[in-house]
PDB file of N, CA, C and O in Angstrom:
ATOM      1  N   UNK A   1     178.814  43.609 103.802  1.00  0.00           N
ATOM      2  CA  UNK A   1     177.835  44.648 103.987  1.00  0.00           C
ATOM      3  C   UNK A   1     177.423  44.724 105.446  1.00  0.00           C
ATOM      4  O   UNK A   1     176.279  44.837 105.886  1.00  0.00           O
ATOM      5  N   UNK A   2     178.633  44.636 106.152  1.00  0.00           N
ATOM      6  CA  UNK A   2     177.768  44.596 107.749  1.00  0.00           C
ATOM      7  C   UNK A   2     178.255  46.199 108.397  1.00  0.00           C
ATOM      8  O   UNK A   2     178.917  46.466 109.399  1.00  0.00           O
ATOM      9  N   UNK A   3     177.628  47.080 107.377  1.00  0.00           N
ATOM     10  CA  UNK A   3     177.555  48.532 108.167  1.00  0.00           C
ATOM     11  C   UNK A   3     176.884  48.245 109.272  1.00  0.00           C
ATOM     12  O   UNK A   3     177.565  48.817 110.122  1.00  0.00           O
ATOM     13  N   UNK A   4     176.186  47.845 109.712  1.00  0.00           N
ATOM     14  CA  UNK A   4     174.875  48.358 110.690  1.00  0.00           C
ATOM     15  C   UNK A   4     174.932  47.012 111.360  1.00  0.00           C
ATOM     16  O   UNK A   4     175.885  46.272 111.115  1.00  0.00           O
ATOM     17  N   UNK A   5     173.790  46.567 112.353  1.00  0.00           N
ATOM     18  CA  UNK A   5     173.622  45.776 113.430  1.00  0.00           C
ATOM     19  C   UNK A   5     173.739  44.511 113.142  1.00  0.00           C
ATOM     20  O   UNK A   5     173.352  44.223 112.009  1.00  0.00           O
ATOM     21  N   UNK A   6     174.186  43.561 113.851  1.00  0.00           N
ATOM     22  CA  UNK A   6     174.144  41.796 113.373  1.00  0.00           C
ATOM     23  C   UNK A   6     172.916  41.642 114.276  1.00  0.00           C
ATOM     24  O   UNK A   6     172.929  42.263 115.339  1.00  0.00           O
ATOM     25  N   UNK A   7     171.955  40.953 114.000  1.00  0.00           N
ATOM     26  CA  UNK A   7     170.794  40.165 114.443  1.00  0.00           C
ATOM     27  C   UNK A   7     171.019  38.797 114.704  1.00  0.00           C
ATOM     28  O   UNK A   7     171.257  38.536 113.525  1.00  0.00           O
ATOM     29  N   UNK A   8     171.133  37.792 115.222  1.00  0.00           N
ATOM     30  CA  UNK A   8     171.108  36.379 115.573  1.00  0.00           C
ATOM     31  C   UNK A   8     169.496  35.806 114.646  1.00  0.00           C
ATOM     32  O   UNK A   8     168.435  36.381 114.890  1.00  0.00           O
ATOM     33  N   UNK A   9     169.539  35.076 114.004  1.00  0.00           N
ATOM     34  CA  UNK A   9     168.536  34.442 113.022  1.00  0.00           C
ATOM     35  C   UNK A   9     167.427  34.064 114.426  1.00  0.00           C
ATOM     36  O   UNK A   9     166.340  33.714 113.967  1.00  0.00           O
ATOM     37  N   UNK A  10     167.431  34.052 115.619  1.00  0.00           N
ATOM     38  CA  UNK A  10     166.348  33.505 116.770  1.00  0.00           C
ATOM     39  C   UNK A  10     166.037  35.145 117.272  1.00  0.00           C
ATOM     40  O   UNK A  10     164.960  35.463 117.777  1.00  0.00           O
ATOM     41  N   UNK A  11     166.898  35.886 117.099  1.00  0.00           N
ATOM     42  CA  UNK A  11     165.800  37.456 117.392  1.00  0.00           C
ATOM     43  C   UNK A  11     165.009  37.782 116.503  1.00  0.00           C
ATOM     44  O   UNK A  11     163.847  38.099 116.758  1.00  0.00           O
ATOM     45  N   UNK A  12     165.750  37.747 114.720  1.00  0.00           N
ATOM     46  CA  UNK A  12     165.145  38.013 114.081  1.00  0.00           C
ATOM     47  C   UNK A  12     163.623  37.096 113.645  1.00  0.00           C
ATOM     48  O   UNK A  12     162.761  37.429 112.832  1.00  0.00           O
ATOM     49  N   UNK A  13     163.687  35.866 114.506  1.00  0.00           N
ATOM     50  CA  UNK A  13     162.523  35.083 114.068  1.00  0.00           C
ATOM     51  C   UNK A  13     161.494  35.404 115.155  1.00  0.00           C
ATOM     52  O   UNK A  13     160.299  35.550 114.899  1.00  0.00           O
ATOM     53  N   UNK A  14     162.168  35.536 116.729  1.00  0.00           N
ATOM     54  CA  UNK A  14     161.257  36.394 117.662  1.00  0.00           C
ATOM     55  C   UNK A  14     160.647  37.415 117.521  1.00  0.00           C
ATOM     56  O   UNK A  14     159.482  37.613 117.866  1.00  0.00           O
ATOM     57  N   UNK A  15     161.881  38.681 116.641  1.00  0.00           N
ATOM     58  CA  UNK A  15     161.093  39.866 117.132  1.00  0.00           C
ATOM     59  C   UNK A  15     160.958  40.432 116.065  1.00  0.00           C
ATOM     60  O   UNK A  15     161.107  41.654 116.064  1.00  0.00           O
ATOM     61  N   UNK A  16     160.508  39.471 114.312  1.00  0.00           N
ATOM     62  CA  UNK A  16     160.669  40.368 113.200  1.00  0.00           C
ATOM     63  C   UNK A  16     160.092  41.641 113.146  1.00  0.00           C
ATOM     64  O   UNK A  16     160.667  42.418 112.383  1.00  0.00           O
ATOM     65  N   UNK A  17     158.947  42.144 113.847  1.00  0.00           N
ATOM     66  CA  UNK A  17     158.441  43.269 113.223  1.00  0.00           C
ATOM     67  C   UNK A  17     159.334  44.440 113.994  1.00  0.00           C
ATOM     68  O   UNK A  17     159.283  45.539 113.441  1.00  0.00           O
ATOM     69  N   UNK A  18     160.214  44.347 115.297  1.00  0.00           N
ATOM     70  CA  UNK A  18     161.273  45.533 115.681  1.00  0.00           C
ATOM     71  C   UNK A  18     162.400  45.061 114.343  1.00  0.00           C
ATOM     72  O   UNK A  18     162.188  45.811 113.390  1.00  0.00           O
ATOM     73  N   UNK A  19     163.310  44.227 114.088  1.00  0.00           N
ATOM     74  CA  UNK A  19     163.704  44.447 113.212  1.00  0.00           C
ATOM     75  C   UNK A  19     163.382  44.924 111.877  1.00  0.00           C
ATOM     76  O   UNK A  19     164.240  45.654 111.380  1.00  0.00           O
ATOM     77  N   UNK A  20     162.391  44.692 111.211  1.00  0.00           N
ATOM     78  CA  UNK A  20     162.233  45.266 110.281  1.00  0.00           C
ATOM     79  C   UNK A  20     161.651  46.791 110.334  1.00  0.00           C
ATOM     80  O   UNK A  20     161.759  47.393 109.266  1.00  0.00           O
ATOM     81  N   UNK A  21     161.275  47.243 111.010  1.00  0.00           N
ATOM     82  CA  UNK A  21     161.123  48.788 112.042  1.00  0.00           C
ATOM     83  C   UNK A  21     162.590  49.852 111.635  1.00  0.00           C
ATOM     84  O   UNK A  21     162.833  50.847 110.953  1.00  0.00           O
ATOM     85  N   UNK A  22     163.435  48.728 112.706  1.00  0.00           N
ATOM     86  CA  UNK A  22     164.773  49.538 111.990  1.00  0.00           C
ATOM     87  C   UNK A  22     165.105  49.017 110.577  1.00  0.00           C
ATOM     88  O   UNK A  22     166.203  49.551 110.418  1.00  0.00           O
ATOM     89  N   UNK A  23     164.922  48.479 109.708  1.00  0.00           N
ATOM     90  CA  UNK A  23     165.291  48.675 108.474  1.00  0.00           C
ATOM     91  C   UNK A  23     164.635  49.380 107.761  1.00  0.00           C
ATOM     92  O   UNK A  23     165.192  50.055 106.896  1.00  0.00           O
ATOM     93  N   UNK A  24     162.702  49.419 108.014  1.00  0.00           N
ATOM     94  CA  UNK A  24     162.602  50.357 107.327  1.00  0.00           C
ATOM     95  C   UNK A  24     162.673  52.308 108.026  1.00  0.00           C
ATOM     96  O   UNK A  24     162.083  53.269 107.531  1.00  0.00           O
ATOM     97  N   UNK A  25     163.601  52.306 109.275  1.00  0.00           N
ATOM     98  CA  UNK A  25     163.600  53.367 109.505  1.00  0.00           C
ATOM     99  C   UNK A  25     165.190  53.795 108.684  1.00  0.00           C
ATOM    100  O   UNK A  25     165.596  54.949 108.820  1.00  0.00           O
ATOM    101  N   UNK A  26     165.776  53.078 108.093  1.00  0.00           N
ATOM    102  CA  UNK A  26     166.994  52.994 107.026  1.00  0.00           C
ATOM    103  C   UNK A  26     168.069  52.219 107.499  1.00  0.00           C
ATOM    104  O   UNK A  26     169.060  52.095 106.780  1.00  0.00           O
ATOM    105  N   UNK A  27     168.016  51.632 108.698  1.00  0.00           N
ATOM    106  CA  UNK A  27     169.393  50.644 109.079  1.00  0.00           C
ATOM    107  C   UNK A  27     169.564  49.426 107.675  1.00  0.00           C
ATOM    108  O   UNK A  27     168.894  49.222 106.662  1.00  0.00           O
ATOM    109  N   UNK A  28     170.545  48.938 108.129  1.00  0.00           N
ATOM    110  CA  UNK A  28     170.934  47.680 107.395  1.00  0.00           C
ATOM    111  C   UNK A  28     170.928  47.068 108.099  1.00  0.00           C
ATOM    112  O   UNK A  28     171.276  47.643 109.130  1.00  0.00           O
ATOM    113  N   UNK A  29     170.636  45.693 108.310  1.00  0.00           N
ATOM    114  CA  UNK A  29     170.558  44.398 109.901  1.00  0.00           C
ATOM    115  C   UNK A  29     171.172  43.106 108.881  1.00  0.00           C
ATOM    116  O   UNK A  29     170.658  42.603 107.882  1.00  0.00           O
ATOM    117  N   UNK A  30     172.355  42.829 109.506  1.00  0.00           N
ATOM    118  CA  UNK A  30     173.312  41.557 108.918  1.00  0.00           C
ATOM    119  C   UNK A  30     172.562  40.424 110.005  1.00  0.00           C
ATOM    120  O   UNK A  30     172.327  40.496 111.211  1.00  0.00           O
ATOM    121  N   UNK A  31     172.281  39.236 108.865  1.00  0.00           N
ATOM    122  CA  UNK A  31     171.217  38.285 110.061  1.00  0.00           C
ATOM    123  C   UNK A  31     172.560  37.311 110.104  1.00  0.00           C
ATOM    124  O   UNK A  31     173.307  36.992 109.179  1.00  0.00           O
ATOM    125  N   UNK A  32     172.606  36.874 111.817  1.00  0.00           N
ATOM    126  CA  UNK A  32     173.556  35.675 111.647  1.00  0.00           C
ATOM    127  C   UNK A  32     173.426  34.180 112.119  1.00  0.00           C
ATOM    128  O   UNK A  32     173.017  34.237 113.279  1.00  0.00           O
ATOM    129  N   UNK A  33     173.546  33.223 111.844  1.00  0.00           N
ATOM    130  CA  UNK A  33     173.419  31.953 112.592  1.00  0.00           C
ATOM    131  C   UNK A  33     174.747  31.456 113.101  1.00  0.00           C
ATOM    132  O   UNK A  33     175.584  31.044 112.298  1.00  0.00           O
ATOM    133  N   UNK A  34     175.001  31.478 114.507  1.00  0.00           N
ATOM    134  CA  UNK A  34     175.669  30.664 115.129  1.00  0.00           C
ATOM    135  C   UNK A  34     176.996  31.731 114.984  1.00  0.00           C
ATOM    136  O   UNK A  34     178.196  31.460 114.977  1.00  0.00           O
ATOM    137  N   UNK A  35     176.194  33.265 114.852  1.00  0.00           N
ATOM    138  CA  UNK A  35     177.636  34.146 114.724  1.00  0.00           C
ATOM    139  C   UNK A  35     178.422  34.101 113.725  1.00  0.00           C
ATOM    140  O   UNK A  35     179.652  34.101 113.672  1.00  0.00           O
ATOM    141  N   UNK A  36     177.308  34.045 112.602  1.00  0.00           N
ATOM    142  CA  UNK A  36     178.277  33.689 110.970  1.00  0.00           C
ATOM    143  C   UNK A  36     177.043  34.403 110.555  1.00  0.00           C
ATOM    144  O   UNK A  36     175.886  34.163 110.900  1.00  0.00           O
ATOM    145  N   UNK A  37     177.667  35.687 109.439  1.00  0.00           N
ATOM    146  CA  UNK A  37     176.463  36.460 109.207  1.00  0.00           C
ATOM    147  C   UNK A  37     176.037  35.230 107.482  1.00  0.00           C
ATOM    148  O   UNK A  37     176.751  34.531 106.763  1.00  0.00           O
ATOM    149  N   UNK A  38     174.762  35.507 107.498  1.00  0.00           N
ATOM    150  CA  UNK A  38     174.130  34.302 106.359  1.00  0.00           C
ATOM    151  C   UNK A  38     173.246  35.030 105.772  1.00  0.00           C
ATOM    152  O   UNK A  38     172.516  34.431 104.983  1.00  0.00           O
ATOM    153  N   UNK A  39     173.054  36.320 105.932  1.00  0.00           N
ATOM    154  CA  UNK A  39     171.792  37.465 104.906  1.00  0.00           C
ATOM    155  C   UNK A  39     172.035  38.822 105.410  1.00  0.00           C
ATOM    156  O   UNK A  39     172.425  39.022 106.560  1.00  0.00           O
ATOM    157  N   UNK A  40     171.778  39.875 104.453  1.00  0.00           N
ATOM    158  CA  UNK A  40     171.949  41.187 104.825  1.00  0.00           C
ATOM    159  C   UNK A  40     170.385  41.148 104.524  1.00  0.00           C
ATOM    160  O   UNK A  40     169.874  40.378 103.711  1.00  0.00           O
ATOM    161  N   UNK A  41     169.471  42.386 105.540  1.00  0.00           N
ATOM    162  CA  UNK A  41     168.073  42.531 105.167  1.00  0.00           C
ATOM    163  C   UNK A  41     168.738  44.645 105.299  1.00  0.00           C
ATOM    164  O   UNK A  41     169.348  45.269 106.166  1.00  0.00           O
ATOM    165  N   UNK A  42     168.071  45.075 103.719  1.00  0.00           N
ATOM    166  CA  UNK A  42     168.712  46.007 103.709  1.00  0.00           C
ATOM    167  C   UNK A  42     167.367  46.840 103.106  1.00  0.00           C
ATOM    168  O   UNK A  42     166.643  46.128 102.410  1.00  0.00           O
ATOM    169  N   UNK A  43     166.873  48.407 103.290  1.00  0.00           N
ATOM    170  CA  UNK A  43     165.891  49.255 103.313  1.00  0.00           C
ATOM    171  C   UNK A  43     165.698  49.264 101.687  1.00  0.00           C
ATOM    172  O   UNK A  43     166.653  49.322 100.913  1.00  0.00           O
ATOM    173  N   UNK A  44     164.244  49.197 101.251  1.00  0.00           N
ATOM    174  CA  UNK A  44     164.221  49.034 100.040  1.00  0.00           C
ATOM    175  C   UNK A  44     164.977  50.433  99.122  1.00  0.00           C
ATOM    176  O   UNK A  44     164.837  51.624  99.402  1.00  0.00           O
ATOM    177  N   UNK A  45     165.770  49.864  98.006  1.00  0.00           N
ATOM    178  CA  UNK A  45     165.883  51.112  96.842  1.00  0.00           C
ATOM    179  C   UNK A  45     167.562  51.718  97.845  1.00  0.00           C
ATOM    180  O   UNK A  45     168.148  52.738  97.482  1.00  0.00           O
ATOM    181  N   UNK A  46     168.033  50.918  98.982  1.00  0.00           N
ATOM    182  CA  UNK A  46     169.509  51.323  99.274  1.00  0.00           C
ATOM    183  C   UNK A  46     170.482  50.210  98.326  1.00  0.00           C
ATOM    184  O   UNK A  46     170.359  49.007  98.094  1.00  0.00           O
ATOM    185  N   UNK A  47     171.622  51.371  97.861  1.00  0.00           N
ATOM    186  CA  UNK A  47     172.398  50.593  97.209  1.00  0.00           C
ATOM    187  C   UNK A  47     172.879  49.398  98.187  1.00  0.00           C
ATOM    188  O   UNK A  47     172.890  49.333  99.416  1.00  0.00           O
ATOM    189  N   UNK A  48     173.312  48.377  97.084  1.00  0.00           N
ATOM    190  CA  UNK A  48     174.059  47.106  97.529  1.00  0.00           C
ATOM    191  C   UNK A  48     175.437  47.151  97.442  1.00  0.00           C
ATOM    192  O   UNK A  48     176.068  46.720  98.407  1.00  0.00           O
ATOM    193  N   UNK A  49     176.179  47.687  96.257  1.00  0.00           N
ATOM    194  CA  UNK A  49     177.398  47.483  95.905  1.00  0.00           C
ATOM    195  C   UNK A  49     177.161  46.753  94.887  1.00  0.00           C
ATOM    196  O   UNK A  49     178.034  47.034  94.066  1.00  0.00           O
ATOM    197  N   UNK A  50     176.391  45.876  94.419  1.00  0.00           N
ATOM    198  CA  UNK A  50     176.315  44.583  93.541  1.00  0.00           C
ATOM    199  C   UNK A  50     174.944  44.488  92.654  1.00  0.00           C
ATOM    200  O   UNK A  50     173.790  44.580  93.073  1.00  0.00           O
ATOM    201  N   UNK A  51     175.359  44.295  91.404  1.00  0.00           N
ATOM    202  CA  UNK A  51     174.167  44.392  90.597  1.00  0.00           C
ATOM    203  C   UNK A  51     173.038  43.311  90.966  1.00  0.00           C
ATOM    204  O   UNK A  51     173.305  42.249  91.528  1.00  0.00           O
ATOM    205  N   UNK A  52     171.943  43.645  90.642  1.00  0.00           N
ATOM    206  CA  UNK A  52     170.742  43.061  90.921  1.00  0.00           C
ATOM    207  C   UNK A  52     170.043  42.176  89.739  1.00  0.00           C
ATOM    208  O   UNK A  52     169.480  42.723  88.791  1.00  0.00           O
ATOM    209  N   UNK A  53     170.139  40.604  89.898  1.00  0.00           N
ATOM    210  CA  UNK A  53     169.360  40.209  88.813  1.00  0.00           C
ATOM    211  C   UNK A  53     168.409  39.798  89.088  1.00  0.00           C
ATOM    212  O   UNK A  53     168.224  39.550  90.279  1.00  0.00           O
ATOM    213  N   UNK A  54     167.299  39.518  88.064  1.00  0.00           N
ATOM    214  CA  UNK A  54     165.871  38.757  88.575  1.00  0.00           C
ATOM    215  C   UNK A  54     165.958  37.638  88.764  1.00  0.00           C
ATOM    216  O   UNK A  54     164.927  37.193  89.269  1.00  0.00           O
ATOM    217  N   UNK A  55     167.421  36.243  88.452  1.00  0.00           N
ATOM    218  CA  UNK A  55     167.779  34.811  88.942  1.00  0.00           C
ATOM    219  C   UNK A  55     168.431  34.664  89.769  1.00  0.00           C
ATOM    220  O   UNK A  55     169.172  35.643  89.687  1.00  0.00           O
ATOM    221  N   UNK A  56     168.802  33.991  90.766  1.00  0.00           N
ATOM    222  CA  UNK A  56     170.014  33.907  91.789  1.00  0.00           C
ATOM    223  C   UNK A  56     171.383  32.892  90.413  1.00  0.00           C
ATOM    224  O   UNK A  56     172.609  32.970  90.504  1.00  0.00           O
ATOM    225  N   UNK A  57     170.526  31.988  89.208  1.00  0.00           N
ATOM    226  CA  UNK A  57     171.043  31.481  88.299  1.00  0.00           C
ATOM    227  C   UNK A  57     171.095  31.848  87.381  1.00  0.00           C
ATOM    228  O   UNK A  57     170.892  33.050  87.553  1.00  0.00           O
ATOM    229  N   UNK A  58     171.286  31.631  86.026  1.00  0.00           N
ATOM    230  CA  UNK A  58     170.513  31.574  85.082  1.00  0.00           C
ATOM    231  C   UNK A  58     169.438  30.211  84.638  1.00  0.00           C
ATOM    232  O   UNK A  58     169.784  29.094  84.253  1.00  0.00           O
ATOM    233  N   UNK A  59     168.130  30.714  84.833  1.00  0.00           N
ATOM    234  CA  UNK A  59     166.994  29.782  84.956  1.00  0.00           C
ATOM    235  C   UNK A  59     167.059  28.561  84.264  1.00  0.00           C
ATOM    236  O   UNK A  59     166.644  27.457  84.616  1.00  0.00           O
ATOM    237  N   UNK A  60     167.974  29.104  82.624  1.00  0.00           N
ATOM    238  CA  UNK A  60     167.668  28.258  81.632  1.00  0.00           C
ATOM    239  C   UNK A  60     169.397  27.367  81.480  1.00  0.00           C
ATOM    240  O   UNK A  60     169.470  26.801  80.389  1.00  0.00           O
ATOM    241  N   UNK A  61     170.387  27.226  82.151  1.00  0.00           N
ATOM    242  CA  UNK A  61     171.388  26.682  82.072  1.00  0.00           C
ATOM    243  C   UNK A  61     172.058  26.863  80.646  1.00  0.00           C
ATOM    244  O   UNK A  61     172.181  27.900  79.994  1.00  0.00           O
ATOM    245  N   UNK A  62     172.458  25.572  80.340  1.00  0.00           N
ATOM    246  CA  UNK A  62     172.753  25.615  78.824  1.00  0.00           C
ATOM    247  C   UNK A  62     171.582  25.414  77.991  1.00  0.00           C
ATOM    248  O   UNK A  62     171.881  25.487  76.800  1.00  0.00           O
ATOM    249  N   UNK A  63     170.350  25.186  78.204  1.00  0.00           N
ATOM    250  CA  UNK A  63     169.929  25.341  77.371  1.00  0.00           C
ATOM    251  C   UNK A  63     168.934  26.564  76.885  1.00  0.00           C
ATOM    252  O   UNK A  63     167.931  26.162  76.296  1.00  0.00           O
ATOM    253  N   UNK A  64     169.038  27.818  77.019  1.00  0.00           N
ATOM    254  CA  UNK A  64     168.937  28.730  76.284  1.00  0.00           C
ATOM    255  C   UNK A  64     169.398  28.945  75.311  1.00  0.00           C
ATOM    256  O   UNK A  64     168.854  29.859  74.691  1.00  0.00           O
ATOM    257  N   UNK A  65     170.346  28.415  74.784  1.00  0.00           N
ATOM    258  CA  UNK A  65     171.017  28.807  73.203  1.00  0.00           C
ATOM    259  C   UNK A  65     171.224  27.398  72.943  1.00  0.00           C
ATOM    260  O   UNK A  65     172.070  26.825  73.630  1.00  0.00           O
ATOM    261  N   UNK A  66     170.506  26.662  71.947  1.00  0.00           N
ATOM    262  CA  UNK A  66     170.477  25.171  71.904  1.00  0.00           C
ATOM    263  C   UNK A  66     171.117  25.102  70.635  1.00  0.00           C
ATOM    264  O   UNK A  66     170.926  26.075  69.905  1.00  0.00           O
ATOM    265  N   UNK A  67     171.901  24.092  70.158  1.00  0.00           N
ATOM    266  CA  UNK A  67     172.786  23.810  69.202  1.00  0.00           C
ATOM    267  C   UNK A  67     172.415  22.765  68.259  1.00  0.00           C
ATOM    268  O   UNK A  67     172.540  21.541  68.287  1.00  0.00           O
ATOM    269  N   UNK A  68     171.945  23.553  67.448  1.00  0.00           N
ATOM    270  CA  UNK A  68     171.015  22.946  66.162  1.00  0.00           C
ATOM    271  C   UNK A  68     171.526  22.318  65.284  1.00  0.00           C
ATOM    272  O   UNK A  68     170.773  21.857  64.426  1.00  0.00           O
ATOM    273  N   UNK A  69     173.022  22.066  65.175  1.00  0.00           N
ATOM    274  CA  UNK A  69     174.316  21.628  64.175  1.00  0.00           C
ATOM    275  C   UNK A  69     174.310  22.107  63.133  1.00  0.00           C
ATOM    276  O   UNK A  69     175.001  21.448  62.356  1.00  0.00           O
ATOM    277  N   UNK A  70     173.537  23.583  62.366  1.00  0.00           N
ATOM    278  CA  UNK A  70     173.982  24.343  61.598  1.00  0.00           C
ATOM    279  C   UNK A  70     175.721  24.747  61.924  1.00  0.00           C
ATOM    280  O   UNK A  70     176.568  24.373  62.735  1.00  0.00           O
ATOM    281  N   UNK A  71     175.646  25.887  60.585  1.00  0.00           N
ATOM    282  CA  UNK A  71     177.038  26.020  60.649  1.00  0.00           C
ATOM    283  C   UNK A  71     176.962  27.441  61.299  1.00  0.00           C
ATOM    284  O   UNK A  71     175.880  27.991  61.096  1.00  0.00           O
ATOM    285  N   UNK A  72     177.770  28.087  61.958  1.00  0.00           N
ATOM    286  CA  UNK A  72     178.017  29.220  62.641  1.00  0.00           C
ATOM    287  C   UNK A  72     178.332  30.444  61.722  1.00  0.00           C
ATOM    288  O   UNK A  72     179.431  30.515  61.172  1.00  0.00           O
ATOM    289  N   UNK A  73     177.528  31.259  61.577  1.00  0.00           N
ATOM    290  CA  UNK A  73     177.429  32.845  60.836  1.00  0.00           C
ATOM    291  C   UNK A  73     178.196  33.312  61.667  1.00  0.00           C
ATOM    292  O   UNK A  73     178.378  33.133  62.871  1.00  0.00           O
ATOM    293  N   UNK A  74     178.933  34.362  60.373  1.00  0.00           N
ATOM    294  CA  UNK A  74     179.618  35.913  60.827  1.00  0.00           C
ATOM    295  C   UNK A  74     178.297  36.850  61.144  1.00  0.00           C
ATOM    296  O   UNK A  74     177.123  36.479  61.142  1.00  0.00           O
ATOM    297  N   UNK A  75     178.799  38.120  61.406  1.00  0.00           N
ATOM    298  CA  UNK A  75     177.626  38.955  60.759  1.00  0.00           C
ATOM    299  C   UNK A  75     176.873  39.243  59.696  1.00  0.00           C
ATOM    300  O   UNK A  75     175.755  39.757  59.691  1.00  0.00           O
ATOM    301  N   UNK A  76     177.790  38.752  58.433  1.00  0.00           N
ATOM    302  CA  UNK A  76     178.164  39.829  56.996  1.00  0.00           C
ATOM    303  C   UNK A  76     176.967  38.528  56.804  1.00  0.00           C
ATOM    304  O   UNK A  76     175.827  38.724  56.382  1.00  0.00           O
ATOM    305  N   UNK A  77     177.457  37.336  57.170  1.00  0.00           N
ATOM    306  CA  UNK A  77     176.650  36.157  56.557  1.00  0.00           C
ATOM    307  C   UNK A  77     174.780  36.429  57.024  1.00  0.00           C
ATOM    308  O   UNK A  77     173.731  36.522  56.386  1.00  0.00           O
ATOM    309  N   UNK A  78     175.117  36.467  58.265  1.00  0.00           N
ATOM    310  CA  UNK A  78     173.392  36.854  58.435  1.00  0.00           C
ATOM    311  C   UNK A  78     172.446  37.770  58.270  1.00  0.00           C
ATOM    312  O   UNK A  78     171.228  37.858  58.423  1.00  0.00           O
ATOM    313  N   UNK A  79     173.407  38.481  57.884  1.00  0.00           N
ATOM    314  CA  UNK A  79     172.563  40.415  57.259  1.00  0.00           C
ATOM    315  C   UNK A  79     172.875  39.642  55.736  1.00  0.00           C
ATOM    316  O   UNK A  79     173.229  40.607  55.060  1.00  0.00           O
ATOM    317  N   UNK A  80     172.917  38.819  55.118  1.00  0.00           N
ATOM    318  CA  UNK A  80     173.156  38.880  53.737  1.00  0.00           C
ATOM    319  C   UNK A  80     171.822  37.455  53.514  1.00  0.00           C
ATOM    320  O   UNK A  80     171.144  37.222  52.513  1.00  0.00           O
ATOM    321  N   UNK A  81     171.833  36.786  54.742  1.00  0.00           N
ATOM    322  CA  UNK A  81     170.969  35.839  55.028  1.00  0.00           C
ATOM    323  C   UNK A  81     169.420  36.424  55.384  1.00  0.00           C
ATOM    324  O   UNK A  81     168.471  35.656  55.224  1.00  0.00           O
ATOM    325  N   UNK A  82     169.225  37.584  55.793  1.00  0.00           N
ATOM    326  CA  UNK A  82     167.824  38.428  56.376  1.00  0.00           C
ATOM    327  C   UNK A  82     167.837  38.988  55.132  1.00  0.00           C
ATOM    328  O   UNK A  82     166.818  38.680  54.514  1.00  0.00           O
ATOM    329  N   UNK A  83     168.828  39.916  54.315  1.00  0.00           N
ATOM    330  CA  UNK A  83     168.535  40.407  53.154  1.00  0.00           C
ATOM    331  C   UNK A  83     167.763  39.278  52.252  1.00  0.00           C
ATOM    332  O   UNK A  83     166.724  39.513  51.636  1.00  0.00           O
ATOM    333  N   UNK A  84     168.176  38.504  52.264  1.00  0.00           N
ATOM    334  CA  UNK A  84     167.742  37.587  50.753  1.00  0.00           C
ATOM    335  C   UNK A  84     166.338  36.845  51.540  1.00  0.00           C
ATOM    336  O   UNK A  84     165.752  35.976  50.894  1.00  0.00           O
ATOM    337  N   UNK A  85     165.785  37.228  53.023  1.00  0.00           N
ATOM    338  CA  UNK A  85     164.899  36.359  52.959  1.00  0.00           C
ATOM    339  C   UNK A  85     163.342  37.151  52.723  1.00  0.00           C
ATOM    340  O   UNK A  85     162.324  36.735  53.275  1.00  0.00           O
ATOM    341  N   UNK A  86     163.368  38.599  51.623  1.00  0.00           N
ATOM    342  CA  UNK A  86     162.478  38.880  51.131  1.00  0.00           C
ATOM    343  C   UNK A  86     162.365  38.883  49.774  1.00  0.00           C
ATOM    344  O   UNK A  86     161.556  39.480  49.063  1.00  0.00           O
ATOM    345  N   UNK A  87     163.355  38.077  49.458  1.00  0.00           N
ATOM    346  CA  UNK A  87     163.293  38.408  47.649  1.00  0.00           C
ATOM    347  C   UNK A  87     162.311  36.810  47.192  1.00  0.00           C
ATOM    348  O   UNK A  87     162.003  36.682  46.007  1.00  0.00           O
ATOM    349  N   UNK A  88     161.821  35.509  48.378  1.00  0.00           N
ATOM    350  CA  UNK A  88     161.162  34.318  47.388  1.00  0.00           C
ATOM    351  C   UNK A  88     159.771  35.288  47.317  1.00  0.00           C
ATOM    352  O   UNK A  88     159.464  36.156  48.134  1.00  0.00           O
ATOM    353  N   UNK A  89     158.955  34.854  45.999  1.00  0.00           N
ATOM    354  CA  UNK A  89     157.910  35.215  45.274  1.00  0.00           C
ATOM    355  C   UNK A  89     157.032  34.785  46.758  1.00  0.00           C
ATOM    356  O   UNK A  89     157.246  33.771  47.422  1.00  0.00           O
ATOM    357  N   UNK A  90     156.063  35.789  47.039  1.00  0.00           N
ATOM    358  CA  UNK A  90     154.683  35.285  48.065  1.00  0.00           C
ATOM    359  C   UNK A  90     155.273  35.317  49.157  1.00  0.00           C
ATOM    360  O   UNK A  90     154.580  34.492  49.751  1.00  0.00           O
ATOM    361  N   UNK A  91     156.461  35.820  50.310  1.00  0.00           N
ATOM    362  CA  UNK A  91     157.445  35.607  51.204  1.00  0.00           C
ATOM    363  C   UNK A  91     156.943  36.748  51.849  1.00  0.00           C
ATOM    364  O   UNK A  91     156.703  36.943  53.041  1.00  0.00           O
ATOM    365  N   UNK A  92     156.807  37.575  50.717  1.00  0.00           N
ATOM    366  CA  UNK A  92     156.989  39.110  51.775  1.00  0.00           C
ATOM    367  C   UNK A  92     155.619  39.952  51.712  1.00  0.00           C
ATOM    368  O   UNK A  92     154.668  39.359  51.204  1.00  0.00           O
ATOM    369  N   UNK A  93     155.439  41.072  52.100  1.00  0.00           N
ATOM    370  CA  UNK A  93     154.284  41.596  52.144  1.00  0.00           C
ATOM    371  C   UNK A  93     154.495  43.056  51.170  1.00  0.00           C
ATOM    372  O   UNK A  93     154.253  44.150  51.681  1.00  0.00           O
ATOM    373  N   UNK A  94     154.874  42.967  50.013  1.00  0.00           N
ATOM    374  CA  UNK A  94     154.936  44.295  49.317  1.00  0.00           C
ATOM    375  C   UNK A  94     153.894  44.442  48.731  1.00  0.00           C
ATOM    376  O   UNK A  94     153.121  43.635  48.214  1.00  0.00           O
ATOM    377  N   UNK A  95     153.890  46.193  48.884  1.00  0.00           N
ATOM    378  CA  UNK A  95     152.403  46.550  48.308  1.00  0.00           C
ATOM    379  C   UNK A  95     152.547  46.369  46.580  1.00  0.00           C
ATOM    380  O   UNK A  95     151.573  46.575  45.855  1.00  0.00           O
TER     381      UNK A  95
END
């Protein structure tokens, strides 16, 4: 993404408020250390090329889906498993 100007990471720490001036006048500024670009600072709401998530990870690793040693459902099994879980007496809320 280096359309627009490379910055050296010691201008951009000198002179942030001209750089960010031109970004928000719409530039893109590729920041670099030691002449190796290491961040694009790019005008808010301009495309990236690359989708945007709210983690640089996923927060929760493996354990977001934790493995309970049940046995593994089809579909047919768990729509037949939600069906039957209003038929025990006192379970459900029918008028």
């Amino acid at each position: 993404m280096s359309d627009g100007a490379e910055v050296p990471l010691r201008e951009l720490n000198q002179q942030t408020s001209r750089v960010l001036a031109r970004v928000a006048a719409g530039e893109t500024v590729t920041v670099t250390k030691d002449g190796v670009p290491i961040g694009d600072i790019v005008p808010r709401g301009a495309p990236t090329g690359r989708p945007a998530y709210p983690f640089r990870t996923d927060p929760m690793g493996d354990l977001d889906v934790p493995d309970l040693g049940g046995p593994v459902l089809d579909d047919e099994e768990i729509e037949a498993t939600l069906r039957g879980m209003g038929d025990d007496a006192g379970g459900g809320t029918h008028a």
